[in-house]
C-alpha positions in Angstrom: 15.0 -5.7 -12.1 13.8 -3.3 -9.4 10.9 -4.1 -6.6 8.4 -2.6 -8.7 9.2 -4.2 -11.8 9.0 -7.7 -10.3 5.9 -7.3 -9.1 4.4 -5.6 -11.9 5.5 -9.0 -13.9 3.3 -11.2 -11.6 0.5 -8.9 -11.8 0.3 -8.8 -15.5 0.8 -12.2 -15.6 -1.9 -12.9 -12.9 -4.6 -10.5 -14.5 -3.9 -12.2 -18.2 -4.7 -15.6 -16.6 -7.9 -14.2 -14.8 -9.2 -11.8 -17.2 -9.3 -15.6 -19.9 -10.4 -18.0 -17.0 -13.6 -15.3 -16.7 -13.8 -14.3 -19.8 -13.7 -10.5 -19.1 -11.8 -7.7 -20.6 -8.4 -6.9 -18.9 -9.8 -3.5 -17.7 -12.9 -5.4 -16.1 -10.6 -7.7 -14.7 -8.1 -4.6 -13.4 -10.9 -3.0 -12.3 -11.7 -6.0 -9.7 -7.8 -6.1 -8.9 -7.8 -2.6 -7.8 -11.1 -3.2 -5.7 -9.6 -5.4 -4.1 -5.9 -3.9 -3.7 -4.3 -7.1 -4.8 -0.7 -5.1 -6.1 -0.6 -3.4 -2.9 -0.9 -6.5 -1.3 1.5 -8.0 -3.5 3.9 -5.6 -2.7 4.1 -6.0 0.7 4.3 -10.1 0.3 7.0 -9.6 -2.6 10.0 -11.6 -0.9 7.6 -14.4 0.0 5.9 -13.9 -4.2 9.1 -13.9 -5.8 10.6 -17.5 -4.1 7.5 -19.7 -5.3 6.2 -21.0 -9.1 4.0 -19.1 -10.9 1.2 -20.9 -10.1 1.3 -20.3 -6.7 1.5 -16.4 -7.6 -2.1 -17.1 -9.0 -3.6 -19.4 -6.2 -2.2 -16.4 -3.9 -4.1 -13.5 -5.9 -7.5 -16.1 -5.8 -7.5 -15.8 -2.6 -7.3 -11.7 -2.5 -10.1 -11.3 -4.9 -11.9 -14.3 -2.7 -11.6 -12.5 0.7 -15.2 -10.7 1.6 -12.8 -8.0 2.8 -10.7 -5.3 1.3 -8.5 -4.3 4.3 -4.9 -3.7 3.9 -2.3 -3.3 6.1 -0.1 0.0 6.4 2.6 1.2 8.6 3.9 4.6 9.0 7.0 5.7 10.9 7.6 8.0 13.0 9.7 9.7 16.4 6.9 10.7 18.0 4.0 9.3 20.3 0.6 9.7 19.2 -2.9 8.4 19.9 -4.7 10.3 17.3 -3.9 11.8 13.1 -3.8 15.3 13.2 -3.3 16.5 9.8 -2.9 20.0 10.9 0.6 19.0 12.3 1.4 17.3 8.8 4.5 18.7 7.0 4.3 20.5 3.8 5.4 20.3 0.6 5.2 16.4 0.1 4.7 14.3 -2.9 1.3 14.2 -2.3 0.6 17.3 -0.7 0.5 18.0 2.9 -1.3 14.8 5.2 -0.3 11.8 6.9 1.3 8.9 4.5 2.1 5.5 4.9 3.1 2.2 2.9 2.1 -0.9 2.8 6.0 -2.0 3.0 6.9 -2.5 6.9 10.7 -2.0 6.0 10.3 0.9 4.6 7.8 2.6 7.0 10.7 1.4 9.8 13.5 3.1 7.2 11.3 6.3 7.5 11.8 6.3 11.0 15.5 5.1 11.7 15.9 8.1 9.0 14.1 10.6 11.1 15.7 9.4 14.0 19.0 10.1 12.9 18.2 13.9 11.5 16.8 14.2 14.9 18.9 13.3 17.0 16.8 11.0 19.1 17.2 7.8 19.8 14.2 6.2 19.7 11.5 5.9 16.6 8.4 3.8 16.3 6.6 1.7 13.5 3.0 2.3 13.9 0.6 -0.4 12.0 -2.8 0.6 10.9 -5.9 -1.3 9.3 -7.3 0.9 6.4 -10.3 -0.4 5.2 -11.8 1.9 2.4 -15.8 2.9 1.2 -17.0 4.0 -1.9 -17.6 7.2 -0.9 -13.8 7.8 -0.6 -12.3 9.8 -3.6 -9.0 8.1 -4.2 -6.4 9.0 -6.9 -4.0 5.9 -7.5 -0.8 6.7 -10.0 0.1 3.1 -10.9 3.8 3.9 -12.1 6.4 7.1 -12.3 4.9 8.9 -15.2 3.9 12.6 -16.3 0.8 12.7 -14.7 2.6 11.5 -11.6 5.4 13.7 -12.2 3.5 16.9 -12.6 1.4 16.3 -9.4 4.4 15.9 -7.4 5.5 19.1 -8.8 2.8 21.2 -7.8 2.4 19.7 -4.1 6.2 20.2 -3.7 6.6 23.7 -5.3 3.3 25.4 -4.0 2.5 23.8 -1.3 -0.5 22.5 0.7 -2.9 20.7 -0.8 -3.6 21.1 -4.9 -6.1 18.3 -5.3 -9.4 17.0 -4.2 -8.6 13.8 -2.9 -9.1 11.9 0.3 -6.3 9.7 -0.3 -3.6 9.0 -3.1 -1.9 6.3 -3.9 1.7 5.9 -5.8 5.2 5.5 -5.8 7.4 7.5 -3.2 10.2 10.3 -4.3 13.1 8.8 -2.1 16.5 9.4 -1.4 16.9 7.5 -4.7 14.5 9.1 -6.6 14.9 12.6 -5.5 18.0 13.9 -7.3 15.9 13.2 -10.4 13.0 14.8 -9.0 15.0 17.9 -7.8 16.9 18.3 -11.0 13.4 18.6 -12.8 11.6 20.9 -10.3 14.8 23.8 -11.4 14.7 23.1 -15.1 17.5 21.0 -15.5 15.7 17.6 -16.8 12.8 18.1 -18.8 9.6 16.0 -17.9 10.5 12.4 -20.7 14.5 12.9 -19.6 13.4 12.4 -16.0 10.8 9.6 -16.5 13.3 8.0 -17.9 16.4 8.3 -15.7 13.5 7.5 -12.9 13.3 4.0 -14.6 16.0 3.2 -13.2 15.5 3.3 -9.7 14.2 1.0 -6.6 10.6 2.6 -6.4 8.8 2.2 -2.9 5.0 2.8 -2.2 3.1 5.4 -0.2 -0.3 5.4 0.5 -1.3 9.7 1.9 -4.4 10.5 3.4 -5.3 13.9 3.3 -8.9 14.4 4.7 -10.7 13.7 7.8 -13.0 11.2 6.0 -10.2 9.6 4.4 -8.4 9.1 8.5 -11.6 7.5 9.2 -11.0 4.4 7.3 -7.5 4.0 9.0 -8.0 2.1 12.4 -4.7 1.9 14.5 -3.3 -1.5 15.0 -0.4 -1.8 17.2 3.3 0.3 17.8 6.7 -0.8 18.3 9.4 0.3 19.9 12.8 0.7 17.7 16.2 1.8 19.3 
């Protein structure tokens, strides 16, 4: 069972339980799970989820939805040395469209920049850690699994270029090294859109969390850097 999967099996199984204790519908009670980014959260906690009971799955989601506040922790990696986002030096052409991403997995945020290290040249890269702590006035697109929708976004951003959405931030699985063969062989024609959800099943799927507008940086406050050689 990949990352994703497991954790998508406690979060059912932790919005069931909730949505009967309150006696709410499941989309009322998804709706308060989102609020409060509780599979994000679970996500980034899923060595630690998967070791305990069941029960203590639940008693850890209580506590999310208890918390007065919705912060969440992201990293981003990275060779270079910076005080300040500039989305103007963001590359093109990403999943997302062109901004600054991150994840809410520190291991992968530090694979990001071992990677870029490497294709560099460089020895050095750094894990930054921010705080992101989102409004309601943010406009924020979340894709909760590799689907069409998800698919066909990608697609665009990657093809054309720039920016093809309205958004402030987006939120979804990564295209990785893993993913990307599948992604490639549908962006030329080879894989048609239900062939390559499918194959896509099959894969460790990561997060990424891309901010894309000035407003959407603002909720990001930086939170420490390290050092990796």
């Amino acid at each position: 069972m990949s990352l994703q999967n497991d954790i998508e099996t406690l979060y059912v199984a932790g919005l069931e339980k909730y949505a009967a204790e309150q006696h709410i519908r499941l989309e009322q009670a998804n709706r308060i799970f989102v609020d409060h980014f509780v599979y994000e959260n679970m996500l980034s906690q899923h060595e630690y989820l998967h070791q305990i009971p069941i029960e203590e799955v639940y008693e850890y989601i209580l506590e999310l939805l208890n918390r007065k506040m919705t912060d969440l922790s992201l990293y981003h990696g990275s060779i270079s040395v910076f005080e300040t986002i500039d989305l103007n030096k963001s590359k093109d052409r990403r999943d997302f469209g062109k901004g600054f991403y991150t994840t809410v997995l520190e291991s992968q945020a530090i694979q990001w920049g071992r990677k870029l290290a490497q294709r560099n040249h460089v020895k050095k890269h750094y894990l930054y850690q921010f705080l992101f702590t989102p409004t309601p006035e943010l406009k924020i697109k979340r894709f909760d699994c590799m689907n069409l929708e998800w698919l066909e976004f990608i697609k665009n951003n990657r093809i054309q270029g720039g920016i093809h959405h309205d958004y402030d931030i987006v939120i979804g699985p990564v295209a990785d090294d893993d993913t990307l063969p599948t992604l490639l062989l549908y962006l030329d024609g080879t894989l048609n859109a239900n062939a390559a959800i499918e194959m896509l099943k099959y894969n460790q799927v990561n997060n990424q969390i891309s901010f894309h507008t000035q407003k959407g940086l603002e909720a990001l406050q930086p939170n420490g850097r390290q050092i990796y050689e």
